[in-house]
C-alpha positions as CSV (number, residue, x, y, z in Angstrom):
1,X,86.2,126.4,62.3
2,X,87.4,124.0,64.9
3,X,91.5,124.0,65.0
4,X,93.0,120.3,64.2
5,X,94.6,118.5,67.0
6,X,97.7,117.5,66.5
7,X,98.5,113.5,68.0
8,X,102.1,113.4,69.5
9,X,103.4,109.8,70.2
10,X,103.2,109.8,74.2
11,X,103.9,107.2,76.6
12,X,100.6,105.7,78.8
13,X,101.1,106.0,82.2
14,X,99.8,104.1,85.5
15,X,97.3,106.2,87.2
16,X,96.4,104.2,90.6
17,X,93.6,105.5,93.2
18,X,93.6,104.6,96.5
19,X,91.2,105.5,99.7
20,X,89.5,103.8,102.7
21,X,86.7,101.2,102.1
22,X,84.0,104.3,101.3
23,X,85.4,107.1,100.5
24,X,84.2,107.0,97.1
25,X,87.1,106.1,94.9
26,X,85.3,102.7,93.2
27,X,82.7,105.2,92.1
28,X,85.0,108.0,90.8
29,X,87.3,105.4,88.8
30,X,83.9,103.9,87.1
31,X,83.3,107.6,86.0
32,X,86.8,107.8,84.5
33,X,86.6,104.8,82.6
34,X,83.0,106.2,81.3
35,X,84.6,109.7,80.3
36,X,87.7,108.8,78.8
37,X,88.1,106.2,76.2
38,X,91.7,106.7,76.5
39,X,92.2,104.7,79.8
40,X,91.7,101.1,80.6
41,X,90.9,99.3,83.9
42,X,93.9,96.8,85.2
43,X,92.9,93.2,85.1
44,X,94.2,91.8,88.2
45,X,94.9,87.9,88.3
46,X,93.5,85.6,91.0
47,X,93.3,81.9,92.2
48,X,89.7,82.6,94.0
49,X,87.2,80.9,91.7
50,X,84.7,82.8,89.6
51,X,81.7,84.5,90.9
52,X,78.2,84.3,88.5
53,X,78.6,86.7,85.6
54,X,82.4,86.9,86.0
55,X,84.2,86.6,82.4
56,X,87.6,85.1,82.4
57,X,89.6,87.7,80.8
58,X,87.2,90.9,81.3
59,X,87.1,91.1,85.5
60,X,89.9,89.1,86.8
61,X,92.7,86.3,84.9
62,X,91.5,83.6,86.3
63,X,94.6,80.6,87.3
64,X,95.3,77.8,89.8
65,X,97.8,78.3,92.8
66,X,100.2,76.9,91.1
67,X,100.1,78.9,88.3
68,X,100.3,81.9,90.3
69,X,102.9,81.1,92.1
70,X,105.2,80.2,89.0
71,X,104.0,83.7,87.8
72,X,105.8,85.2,91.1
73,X,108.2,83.4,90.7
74,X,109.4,84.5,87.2
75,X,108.8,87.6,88.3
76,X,105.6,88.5,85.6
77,X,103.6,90.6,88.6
78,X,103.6,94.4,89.1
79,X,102.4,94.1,92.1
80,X,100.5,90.8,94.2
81,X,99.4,90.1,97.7
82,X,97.1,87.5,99.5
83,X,93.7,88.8,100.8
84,X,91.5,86.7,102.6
85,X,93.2,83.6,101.3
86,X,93.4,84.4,98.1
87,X,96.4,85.7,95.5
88,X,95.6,89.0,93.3
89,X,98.3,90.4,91.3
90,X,98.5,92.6,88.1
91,X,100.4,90.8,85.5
92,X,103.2,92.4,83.8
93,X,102.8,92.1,80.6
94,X,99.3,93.5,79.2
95,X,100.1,96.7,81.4
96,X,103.0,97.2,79.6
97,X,101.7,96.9,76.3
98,X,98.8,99.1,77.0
99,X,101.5,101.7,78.1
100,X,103.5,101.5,74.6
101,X,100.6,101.8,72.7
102,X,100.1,105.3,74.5
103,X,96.8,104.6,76.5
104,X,96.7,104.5,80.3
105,X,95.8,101.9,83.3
106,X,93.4,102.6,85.9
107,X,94.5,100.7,89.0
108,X,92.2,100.4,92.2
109,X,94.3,99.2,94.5
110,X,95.3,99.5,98.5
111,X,98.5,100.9,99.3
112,X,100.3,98.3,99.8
113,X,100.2,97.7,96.4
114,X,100.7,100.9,95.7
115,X,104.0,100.8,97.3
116,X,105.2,97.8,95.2
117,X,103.8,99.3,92.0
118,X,106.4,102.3,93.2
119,X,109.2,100.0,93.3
120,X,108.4,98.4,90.1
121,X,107.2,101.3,87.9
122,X,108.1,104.6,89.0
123,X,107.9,106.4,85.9
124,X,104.7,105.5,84.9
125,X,103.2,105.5,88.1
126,X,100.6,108.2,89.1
127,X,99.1,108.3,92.6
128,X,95.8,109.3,94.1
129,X,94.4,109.3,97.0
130,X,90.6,109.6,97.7
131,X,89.6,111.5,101.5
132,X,86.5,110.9,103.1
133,X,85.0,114.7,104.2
134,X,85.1,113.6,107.7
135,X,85.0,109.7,109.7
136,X,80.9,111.0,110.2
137,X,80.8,110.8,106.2
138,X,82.4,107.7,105.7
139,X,80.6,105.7,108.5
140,X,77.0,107.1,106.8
141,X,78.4,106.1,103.1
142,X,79.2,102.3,104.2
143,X,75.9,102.0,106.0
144,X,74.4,103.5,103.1
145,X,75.6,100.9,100.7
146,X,73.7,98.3,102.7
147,X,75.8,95.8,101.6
148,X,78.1,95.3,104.8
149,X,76.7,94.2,108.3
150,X,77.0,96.3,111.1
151,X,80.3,94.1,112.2
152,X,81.6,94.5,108.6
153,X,81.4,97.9,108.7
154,X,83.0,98.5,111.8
155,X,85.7,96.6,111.1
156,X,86.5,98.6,107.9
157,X,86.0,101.7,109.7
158,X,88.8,100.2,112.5
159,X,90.8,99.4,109.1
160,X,90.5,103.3,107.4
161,X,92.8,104.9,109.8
162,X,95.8,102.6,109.6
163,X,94.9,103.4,105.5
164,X,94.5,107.1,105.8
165,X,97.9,107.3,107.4
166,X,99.7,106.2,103.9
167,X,98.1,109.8,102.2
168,X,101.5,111.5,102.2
169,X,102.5,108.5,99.9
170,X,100.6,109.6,97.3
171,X,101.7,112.2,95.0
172,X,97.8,113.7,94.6
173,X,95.0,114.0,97.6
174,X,91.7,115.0,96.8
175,X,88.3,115.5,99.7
176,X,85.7,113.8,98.3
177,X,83.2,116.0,99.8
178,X,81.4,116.6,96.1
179,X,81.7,113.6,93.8
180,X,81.2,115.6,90.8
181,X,84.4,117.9,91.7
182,X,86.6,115.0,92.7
183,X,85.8,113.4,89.3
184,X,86.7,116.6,87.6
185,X,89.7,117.1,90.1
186,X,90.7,113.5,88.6
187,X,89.9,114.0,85.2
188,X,92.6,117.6,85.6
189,X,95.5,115.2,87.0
190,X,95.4,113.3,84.4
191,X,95.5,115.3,81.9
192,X,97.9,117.0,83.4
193,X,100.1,114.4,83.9
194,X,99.8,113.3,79.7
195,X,101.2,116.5,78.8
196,X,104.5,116.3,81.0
197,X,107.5,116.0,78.1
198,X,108.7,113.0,79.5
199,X,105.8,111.0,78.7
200,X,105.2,113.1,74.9
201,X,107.7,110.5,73.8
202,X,106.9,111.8,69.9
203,X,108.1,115.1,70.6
204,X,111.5,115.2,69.4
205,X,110.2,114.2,65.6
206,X,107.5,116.6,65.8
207,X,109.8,119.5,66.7
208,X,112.2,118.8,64.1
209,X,109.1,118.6,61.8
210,X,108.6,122.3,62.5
211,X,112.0,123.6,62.4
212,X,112.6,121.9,59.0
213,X,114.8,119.3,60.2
């Protein structure tokens, strides 16, 4: 007979990964979401305008300069920054009501935004960052994708040292020298990280349920 599990009120928390263009922590966070229907992706907001089969809503909030800026302005962002002319930021709001209805968000996202989700959510943040095995490795995955010219790729293979530098950042580093273990690896963190009492915010009714109380 299989024993009942017993669901304790918890807290979500923010579980954000983080490597160099490569190292393979797109593809481990995809897996995540696959395993684990307990964990949802962050919808980031942005003024750049839709790409074909882009749902408004289900891959990025999609809202005028303006908007945006009002946004930053009353402060709704977790984090934001400007990339390649463009504003992405991770509205308040739906993270937080994900995390009080004890599920957790999947950020992937660079350090720098990392770093402001730190100031802005320390609690609930959990950090990871992905390794390549070895700059051989990570050159051969990029030019394996075959999505990136050869200038592309050497300029985000000029850009991953500057972002390997930020690993002692992060509270957890894993080598992603077999996919299947760093998935695992990720998989163990975060179950890890559910169980700490701070988060279990259910626990002090469920104790006094066993003593009597």
């Amino acid at each position: 007979m299989t024993a009942k599990t017993i669901a304790i009120g918890r807290r979500g928390l923010m579980l954000v990964m983080s490597s160099p263009s490569g190292a393979g922590k797109t593809t481990i966070a995809r897996a995540m979401l696959e395993r684990d229907s307990g964990i949802n992706m962050s919808v980031s907001a942005t003024t750049r305008a839709p790409r074909p089969g882009e749902v408004d809503g289900r891959d990025y909030h999609f809202v005028s300069v303006e908007r945006f800026s009002q946004m930053i302005e009353d402060g709704e962002f977790l984090e934001h920054a400007c990339v390649f002319d463009n504003f992405y930021g991770t509205p308040r709001g739906p993270v937080e009501e994900v995390l009080s209805q004890g599920r957790d968000v999947l950020f992937d996202i660079d350090w720098q935004g990392t770093q402001q989700l730190r100031q802005n959510a320390r609690d609930d943040l959990v950090s990871v960052f992905v390794l390549p095995p070895s700059v051989d490795e990570l050159e051969k995955r990029l030019r394996g994708r075959a999505q990136d010219s050869d200038d592309v790729v050497r300029k985000r293979m000029a850009k991953a040292g500057d972002e390997m530098s930020h690993w002692p950042e992060y509270d957890y580093i894993i080598v992603n020298s077999n996919l299947d273990y760093s998935i695992a690896s990720v998989q163990a963190v975060l179950t890890a990280e559910r169980l700490k009492r701070r988060r279990q915010v259910g626990l002090p009714d469920f104790v006094r349920t066993l003593r009597g109380q």
